[in-house]
C-alpha positions in Angstrom: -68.0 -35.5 156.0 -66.4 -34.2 159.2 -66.3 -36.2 162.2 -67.0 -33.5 164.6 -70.6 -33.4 165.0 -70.2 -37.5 165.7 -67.3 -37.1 168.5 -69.2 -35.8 171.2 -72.2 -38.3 172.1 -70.9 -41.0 170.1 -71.1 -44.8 172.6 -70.0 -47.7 170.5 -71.5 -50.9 171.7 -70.2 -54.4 170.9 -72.7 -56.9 171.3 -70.4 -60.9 171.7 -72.1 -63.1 170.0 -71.9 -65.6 172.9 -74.4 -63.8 174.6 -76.8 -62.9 171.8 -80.7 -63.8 172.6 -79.7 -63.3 176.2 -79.7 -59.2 176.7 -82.9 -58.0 175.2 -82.0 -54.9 177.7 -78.8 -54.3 175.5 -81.1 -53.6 172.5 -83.9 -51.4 174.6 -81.1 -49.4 176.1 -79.3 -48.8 172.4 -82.8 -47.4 170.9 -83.1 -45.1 174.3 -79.7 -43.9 174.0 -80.5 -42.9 170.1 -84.0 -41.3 171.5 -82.3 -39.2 174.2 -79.6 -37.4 171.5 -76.9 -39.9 171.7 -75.4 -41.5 168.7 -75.6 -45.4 169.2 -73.2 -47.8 166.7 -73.6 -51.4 167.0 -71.1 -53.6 166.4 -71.6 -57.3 166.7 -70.1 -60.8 166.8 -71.6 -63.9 166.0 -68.7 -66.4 167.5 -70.8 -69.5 169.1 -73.6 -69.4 165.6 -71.0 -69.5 163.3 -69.3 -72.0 165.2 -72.8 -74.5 165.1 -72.9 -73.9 161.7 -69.5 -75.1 161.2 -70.1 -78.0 163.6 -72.8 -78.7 160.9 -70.8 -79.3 158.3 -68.2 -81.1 160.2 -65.8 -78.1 160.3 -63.8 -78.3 163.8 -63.5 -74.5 164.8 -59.7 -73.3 165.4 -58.4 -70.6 167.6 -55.2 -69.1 167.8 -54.9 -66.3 171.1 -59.0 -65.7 170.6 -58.9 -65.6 166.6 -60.4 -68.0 164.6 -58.7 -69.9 162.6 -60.7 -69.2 158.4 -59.8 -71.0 155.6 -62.2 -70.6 152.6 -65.1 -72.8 153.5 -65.1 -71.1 156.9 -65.1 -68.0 155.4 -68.4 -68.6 153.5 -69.9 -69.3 157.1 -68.6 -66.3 158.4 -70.3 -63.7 155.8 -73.3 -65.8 155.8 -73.7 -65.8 159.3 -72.3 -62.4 160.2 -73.2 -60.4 157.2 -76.6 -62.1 156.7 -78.5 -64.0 159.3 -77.2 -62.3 162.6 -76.6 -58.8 161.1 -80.5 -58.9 159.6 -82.0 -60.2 163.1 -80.7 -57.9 165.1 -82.2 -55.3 162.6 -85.4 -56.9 163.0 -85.5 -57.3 166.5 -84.2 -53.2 166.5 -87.2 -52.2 164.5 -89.3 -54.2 166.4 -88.9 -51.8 169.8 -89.3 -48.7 167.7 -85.9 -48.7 166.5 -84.6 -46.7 162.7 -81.8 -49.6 162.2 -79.7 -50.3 159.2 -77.8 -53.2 159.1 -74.5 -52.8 157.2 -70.9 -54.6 157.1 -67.6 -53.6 156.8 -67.4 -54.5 153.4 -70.4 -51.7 152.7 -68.6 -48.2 151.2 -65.5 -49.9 151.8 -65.7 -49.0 155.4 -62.8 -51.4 157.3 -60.2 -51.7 154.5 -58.0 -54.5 155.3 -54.8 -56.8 154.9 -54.2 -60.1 156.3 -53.6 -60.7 159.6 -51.0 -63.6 159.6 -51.4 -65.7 156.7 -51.6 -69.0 159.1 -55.0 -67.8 160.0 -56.3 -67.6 156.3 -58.5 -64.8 155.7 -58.8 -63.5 159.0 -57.6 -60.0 158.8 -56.8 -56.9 160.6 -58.3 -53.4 159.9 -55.9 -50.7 157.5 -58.4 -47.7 157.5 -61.4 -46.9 158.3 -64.0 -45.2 156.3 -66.4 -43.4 158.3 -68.6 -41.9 155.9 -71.2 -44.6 155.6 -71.7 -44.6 159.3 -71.8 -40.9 159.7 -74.5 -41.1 156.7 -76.4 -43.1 158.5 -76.3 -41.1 161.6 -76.9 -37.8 159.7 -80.2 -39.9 158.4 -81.7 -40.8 161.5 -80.8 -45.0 161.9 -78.8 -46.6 164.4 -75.7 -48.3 162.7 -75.6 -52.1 163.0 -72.5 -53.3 161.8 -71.2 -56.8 160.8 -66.9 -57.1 160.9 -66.3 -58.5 157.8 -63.9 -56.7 155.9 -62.2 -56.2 152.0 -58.6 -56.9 151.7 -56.8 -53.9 150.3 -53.8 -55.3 149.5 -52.0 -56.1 145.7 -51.2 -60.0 147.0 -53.0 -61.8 144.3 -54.1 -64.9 146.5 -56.8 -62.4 148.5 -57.0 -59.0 146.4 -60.3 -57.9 146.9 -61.0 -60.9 148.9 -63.8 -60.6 152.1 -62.0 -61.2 155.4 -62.8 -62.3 158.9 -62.5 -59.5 161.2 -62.5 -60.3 165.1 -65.4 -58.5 166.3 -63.7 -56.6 169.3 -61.0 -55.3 167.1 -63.6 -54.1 164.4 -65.2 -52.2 167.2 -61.9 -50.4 168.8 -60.7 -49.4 164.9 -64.2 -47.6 164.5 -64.5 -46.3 168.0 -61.1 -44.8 166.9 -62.1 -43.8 163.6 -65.2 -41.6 164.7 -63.6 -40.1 167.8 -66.0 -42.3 169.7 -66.5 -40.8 172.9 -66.7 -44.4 175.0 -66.9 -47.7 173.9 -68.7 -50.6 176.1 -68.2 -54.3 175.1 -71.4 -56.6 176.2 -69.7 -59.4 177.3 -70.6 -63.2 178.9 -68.2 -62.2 181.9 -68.5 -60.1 184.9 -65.1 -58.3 183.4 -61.5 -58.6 183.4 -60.4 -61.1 186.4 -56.8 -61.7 188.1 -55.3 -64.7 188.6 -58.1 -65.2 191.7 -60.7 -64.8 189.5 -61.5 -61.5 191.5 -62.8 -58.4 189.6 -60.7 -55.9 188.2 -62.5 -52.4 188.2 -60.0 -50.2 186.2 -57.0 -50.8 184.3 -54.3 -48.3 182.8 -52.5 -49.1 180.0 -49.4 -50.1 181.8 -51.7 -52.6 183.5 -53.7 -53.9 181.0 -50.1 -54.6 179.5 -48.5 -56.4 182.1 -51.9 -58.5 182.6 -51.7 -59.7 179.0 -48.0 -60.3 179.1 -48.2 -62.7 182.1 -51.0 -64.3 180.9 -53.5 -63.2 183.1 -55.1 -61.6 180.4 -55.5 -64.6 177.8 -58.2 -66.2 174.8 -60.9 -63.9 173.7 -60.2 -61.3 176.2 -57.0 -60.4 174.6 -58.6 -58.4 171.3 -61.1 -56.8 173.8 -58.1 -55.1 175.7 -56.2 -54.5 172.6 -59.4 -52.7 171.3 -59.5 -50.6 174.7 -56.0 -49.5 174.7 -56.5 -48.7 170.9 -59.4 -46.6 171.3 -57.5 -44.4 174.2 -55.8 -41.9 171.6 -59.2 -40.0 171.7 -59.1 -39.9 175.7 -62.0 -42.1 175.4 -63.1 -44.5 177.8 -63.8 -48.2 177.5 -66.1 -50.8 179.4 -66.3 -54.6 179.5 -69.3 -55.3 180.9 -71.3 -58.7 181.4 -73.9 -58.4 178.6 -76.3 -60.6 180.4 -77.2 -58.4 183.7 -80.6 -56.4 183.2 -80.1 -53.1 182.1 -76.2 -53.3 182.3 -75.7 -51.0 179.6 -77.2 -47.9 181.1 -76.2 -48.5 184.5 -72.6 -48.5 182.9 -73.2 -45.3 181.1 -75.0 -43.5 183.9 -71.7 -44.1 186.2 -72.6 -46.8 188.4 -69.6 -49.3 188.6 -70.0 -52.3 186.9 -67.4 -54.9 185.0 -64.0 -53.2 184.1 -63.2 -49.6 183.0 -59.8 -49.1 180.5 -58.9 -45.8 180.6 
C-alpha cells in the first residue's frame, strides 16, 4: 500500500505513560483531529504501571540512559501491561468519546521488526523496519491506530529468534513517524519541554543543538530517546513537539501554532 495518501495530514502522538489518567484533553483532541480529516496514530507508553506491577512482585526496576533494564520476568510485565491492559483502556476510553479505535502492537503484521538493543539490557530492542501496512489499513478503514511498542526480534541468534521485545516507547514512535512520512510528531510529556542547565525552557532546537545538549549532559534520562526520536523523524522535513501532556488542551494549542514546550526541527 503506498504511503502517499498518509504523508500529508498524518500527526503521530506519543502518549508517556507517566502521565496517563492525567490528559483526558489528549484523547478528545486525538478523536477531533481524526473528525476534522487528519490522520491520528497513537503511540503509547506505560513506564510508571509496569513499574508498580514489577514493584508487586518484588522486581526492582533498572535503567540504563532512560531504557529499562528487561530480563524475562520483566518482559512478561511489559506485554501484559503494554500490549494488554494499557493498550485495551485507552481503546475503551477512545470509544467512549465517539472514537473508531483499534488497539494494536508492534508485534501485530509484524509491524516494528527488531534486533536487540545491547544484550546487557535483555530483550529490550531497537526497531529494524517498519511495516506500515497494518497502520495504513487501519487508516484506510476508518479507526484511529493505538499502538503498543512491543516488538518481534528478527534476528537468526537463537537465544531471542522470534522472541517479543521491549521497545522504548519514544523510539517506537520516531521509527513510525519515519516510516509513514509522518508529517509532525508531538510527544505528551510530564514536563514543560526540553530545559538547560537553568532549568529554563528551550523553545526550538536544531539538530546541531539537540546534539551538543545531549553530549554535555544537559540533555539526560528519559529525555534522551525523545530527542533521538525527533532528530530521527527530521529526514521527512517533519516537525516534532515535546509538550507537557498534562496542560488542558495542549495538544491542539501545539498543533494550531501557539508556542508551547519545545519544537525539534
Amino acid at each position: 500500500m503506498s504511503k502517499e495518501p498518509f504523508s500529508n495530514g498524518t500527526i503521530v502522538v506519543k502518549i508517556g505513560g507517566s502521565t496517563l489518567g492525567e490528559h483526558d484533553t489528549t484523547l478528545k483532541d486525538v478523536v477531533s483531529l481524526r473528525e476534522e480529516g487528519y490522520n491520528p496514530v497513537v503511540v503509547h507508553g506505560g513506564g510508571k504501571t509496569i513499574s508498580d506491577w514489577m514493584a508487586a512482585q518484588n522486581i526492582r526496576p533498572v535503567f540504563r540512559n532512560g531504557l529499562r533494564v528487561t530480563d524475562g520476568d520483566s518482559l512478561q510485565i511489559v506485554v501484559a501491561v503494554l500490549g494488554g491492559l494499557i493498550n485495551k483502556q485507552l481503546v475503551a476510553e477512545m470509544r467512549a468519546i465517539g472514537a473508531n479505535a483499534l488497539g494494536m502492537s508492534g508485534a501485530d503484521g509484524g509491524m516494528l521488526a527488531s534486533r536487540v538493543k545491547d544484550p546487557g539490557l535483555g530483550f529490550v530492542g531497537e526497531v529494524v523496519s517498519v511495516n506500515t501496512l497494518p497502520i495504513e489499513s487501519a487508516l484506510c478503514a476508518g479507526f484511529i491506530p493505538v499502538i503498543a511498542p512491543v516488538g518481534i526480534c528478527s534476528s537468526d541468534d537463537p537465544e531471542y529468534h522470534n522472541s517479543l521485545l521491549n521497545i522504548n516507547a519514544d523510539t517506537a514512535a520516531g521509527e513510525i513517524a519515519r516510516a509513514l512520512g509522518a508529517e509532525k510528531m508531538v510527544f505528551m510529556t510530564d514536563v514543560e519541554g526540553v530545559l538547560d542547565r537553568n532549568r529554563r525552557l528551550i523553545p526550538r532546537l536544531t539538530v546541531q543543538q539537540a546534539t551538543r545538549l545531549s553530549n554535555s549532559g544537559t540533555i539526560s534520562g528519559g529525555m534522551i530517546p525523545k530527542i533521538e526520536a525527533c532528530i530521527n523523524a527530521l529526514v521527512n522535513n517533519s516537525t516534532s513537539h515535546i509538550i507537557d501532556g498534562r496542560s488542558p488542551g495542549a495538544l491542539r494549542r501545539s498543533l494550531s501554532g501557539e508556542s508551547l514546550g519545545t519544537r525539534v526541527g
